[in-house]
N, C-alpha and C positions, 0 to 999 in steps of 0.2 A: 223357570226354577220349580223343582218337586216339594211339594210339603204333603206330609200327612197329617189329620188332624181330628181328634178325639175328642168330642163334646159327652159331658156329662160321663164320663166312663165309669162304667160301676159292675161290682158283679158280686152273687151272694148262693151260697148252695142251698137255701132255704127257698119257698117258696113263695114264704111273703115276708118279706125281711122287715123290724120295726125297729131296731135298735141299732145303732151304731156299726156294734159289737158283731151284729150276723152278718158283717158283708166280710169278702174275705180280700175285696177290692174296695175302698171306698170312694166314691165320683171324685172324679177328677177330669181335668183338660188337660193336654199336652198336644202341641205343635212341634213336630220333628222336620224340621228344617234339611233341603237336599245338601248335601255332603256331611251332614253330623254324625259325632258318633255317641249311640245312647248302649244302654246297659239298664239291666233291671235286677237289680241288690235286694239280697234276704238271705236268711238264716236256713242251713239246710233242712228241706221237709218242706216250706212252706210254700210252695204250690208255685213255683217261679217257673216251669215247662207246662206248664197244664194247660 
């Protein structure tokens, strides 16, 4: 069986991020399980293809 799986995932356009607020991804984990189906939801503008 396939998983994929994300430890600490984080991502910030600054280059040394200290607050919360500067990340434009905050850490997170996520295991994607083989035959799932996921989606990634926002508000248009907000950076969902990049």
């Amino acid at each position: 069986m396939a998983r994929i799986e994300f430890k600490r995932l984080a991502h910030s356009y600054r280059p040394s991020p200290e607050k919360p607020e500067d990340y434009a991804l905050r850490s997170m984990d996520l295991t994607w399980e083989d035959a799932g189906a996921y989606a990634v939801l926002g508000p248009s503008g907000c950076g969902k293809t990049t």
